[in-house]
C-alpha positions, -999 to 999 in steps of 0.1 A, spaced: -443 485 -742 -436 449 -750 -429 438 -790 -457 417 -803 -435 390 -818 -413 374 -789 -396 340 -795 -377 325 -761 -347 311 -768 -327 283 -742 -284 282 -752 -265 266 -730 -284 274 -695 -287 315 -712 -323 327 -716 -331 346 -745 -356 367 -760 -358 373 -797 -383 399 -809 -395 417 -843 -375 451 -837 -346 443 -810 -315 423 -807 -315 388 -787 -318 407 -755 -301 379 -725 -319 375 -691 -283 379 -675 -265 348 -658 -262 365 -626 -299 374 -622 -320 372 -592 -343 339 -592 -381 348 -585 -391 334 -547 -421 323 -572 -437 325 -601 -480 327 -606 -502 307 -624 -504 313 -662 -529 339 -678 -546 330 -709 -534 366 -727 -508 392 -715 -505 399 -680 -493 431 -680 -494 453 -647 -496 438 -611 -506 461 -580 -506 450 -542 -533 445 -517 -526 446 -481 -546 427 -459 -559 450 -427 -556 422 -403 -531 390 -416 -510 405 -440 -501 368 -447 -532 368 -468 -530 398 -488 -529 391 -527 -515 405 -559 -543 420 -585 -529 416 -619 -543 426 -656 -543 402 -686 -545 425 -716 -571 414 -738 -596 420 -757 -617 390 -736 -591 400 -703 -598 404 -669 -583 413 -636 -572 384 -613 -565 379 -582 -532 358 -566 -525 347 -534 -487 350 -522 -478 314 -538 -488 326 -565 -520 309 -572 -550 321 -589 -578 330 -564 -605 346 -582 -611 367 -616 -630 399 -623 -657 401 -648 -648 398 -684 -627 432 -694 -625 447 -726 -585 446 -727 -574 461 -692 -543 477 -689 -528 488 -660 -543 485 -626 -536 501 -589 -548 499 -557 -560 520 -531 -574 518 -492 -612 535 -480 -628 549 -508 -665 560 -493 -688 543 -509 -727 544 -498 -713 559 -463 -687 527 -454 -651 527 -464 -637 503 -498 -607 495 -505 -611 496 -545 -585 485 -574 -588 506 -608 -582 495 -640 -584 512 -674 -602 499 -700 -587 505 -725 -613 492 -756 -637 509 -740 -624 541 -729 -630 537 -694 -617 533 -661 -632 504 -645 -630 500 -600 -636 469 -582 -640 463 -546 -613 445 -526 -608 417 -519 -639 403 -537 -627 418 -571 -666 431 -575 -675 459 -599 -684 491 -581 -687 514 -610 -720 511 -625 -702 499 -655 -672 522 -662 -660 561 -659 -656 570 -693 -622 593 -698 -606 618 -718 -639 626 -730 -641 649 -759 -607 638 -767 -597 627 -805 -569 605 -784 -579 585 -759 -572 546 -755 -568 548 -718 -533 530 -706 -514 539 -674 -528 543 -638 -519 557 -608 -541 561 -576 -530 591 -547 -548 589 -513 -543 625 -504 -527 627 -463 -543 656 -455 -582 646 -463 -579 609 -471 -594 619 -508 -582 593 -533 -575 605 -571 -570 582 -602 -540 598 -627 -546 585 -660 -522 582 -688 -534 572 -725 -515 554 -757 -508 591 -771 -520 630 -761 -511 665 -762 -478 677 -744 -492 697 -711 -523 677 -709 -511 644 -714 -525 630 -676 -558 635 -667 -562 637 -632 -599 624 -615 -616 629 -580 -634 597 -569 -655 594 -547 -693 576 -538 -723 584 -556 -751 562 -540 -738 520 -544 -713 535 -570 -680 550 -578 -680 582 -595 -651 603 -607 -650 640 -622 -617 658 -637 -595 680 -613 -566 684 -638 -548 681 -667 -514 680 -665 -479 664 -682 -448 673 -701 -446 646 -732 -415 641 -753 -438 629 -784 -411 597 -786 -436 570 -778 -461 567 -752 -461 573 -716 -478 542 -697 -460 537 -662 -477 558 -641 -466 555 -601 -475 583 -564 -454 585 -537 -483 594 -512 -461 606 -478 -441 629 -504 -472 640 -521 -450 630 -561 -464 614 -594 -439 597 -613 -443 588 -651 -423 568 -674 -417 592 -710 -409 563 -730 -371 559 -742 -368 595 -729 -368 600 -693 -385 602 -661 -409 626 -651 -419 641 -615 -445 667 -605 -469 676 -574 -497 645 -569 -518 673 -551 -542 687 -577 -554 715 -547 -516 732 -553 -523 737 -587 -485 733 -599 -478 719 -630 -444 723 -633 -422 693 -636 -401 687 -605 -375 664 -617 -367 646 -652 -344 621 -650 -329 589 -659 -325 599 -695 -294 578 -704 -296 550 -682 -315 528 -698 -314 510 -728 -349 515 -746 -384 519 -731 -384 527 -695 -414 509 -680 -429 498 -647 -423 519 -616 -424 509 -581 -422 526 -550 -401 506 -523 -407 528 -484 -382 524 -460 -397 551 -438 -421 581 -447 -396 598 -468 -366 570 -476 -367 541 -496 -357 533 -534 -376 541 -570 -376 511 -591 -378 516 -632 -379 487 -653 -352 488 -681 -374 462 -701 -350 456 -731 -324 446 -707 -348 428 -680 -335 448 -653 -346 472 -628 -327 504 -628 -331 519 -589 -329 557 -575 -328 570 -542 -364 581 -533 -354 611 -509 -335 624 -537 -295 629 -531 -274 656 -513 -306 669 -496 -320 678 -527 -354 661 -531 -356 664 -570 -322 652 -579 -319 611 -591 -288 595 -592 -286 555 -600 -276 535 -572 -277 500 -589 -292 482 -620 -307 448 -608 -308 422 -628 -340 400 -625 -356 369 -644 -383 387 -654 -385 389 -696 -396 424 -713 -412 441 -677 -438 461 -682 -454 467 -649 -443 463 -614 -447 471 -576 -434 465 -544 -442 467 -501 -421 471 -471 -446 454 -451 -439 423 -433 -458 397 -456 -443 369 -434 -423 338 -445 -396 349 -473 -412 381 -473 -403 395 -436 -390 427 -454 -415 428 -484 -423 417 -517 -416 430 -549 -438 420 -584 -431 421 -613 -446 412 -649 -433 385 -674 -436 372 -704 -450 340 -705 -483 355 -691 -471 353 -653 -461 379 -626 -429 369 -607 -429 372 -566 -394 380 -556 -384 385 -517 -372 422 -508 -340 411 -495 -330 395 -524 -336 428 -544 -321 444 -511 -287 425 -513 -280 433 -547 -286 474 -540 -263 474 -511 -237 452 -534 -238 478 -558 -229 509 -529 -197 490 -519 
């Protein structure tokens, strides 16, 4: 979670950030430059998510939130320009992506946002950014807290049946994650509860919310405590945490999560360590054969000010990003691009 009060600070080439409850926090001298940088939102972007396109993945595009109470999703193309925004949202949070939702009997690739003044989730259609949901799936209904936050969306292998896991600003330890079934009812998107799950330290909040579809894991950020891990597969019903870990790497809130795939089962874990705009990184297979244990490979510093939300591909964008693209949010209301390799180079710097 970002501070409300941030004042940006330029010393002698050093960027700073000054806010209400932290120390002058530096973006570090040796951090890696974004490939670029998107247009400005008028609010708070917030959370980005990736949209592959089926046929030229040259012109997939970024679907970012600005967080307001008059906010929106928008799209971006892969220089970063605006291309289109939703309908008015009543402050969207975070937002996430997922491929051939049935809808009406043909297959959608939707993005899901909560909502979280209204206390709904919200899908739109992809590319277009059109509203599929008959208005909004109301969540965490019948519950005294509710403000809707964190998303996550898990295509299931075995069935192709996609589930939205939704975190909120504050819940019950056990139940904190509410875990929905969507699929097509007529023109619309409809969702019912499947589970409730998710360990809660009662710290803060728990708002970065990420799958790992191949390896069938939901990850989720326990603010300035840890890292979370359980089964994505609400048919197992198995609630018991996997893996908690990262407790003392980080400096205060541990934030966006992205999922970097080298193969099915290898690639990195990427946690933003927003107080010290850096991305803290993990093995995804695990270590020593051991598919629940996390040790840090490398902390990477980027340009990015107080990251909330991020994510990342492996596939061939082309240009810069042959090997990928990861994106992360800013301050100053803009989501910064950066070309896998350059993330790449600084992991394998750290191993030597």
């Amino acid at each position: 979670m970002k501070n409300k009060f941030i004042l940006v600070l330029l010393f002698s080439g050093i960027l700073f950030t000054a806010c209400k409850d932290d120390k002058l926090a530096p973006v570090a001298p040796n951090a890696v430059k974004p490939t670029a940088v998107t247009e400005a939102l008028p609010h708070d972007t917030d959370d980005p998510s990736i949209w592959i396109h089926p046929t030229d993945a040259s012109k997939s595009i970024i679907v970012g939130t600005d967080k307001d109470t008059d906010g929106g999703l928008y799209a971006f193309d892969l220089n970063g320009k605006i291309l289109k925004k939703s309908i008015p949202l009543k402050r969207p949070n975070n937002v996430d992506i997922a491929y051939g939702l049935i809808i009406d009997g043909k297959k959608v690739d939707i993005a899901v946002t909560t909502e979280r003044e209204s206390n709904k989730i919200r899908i739109f259609s992809l590319p277009d950014l059109n509203p599929i949901d008959n208005g909004g799936i109301s969540v965490f209904e019948g519950e005294e807290l509710r403000d809707p936050m964190g998303v996550t969306l898990y295509t299931r292998p075995t069935d192709g049946k996609i589930f939205a896991i939704v975190g909120r600003k504050s819940g019950p330890s056990g139940s904190y994650l509410w875990q929905y079934e969507l699929s097509g009812s007529g023109k619309y998107a409809a969702a019912k509860v499947v589970r409730k799950f998710g360990t809660y330290s009662g710290k803060k909040e728990i708002e970065a919310i990420a799958v790992d579809n191949e390896l069938g894991a939901v990850y989720y950020c326990d603010e300035q405590v840890g890292i979370r891990k359980y089964k994505a597969d609400p048919a197992l019903n198995d609630n018991k945490e996997l893996a908690f870990f990262g407790q003392k790497d980080f400096k205060a809130d541990h934030e966006g999560i992205a999922i970097y795939k080298k193969t099915d089962s290898t690639g990195y874990i990427l946690v933003s360590n927003q107080q010290a705009n850096s991305f803290m990184v993990y093995p995804r297979e695990g270590v020593n054969g051991n598919p629940d244990s996390y040790k840090l490979l490398a902390e990477v510093p980027t340009s990015t000010i107080e990251c909330d939300g991020a994510d990342v591909t492996s596939v061939n964008l082309g240009g810069a990003y042959n090997n990928g693209l990861f994106v992360a949010m800013s301050n100053g209301m803009t989501f910064h691009y950066y070309a896998w390799d350059l993330i790449q180079k600084r992991i394998d710097e750290a191993k030597k």
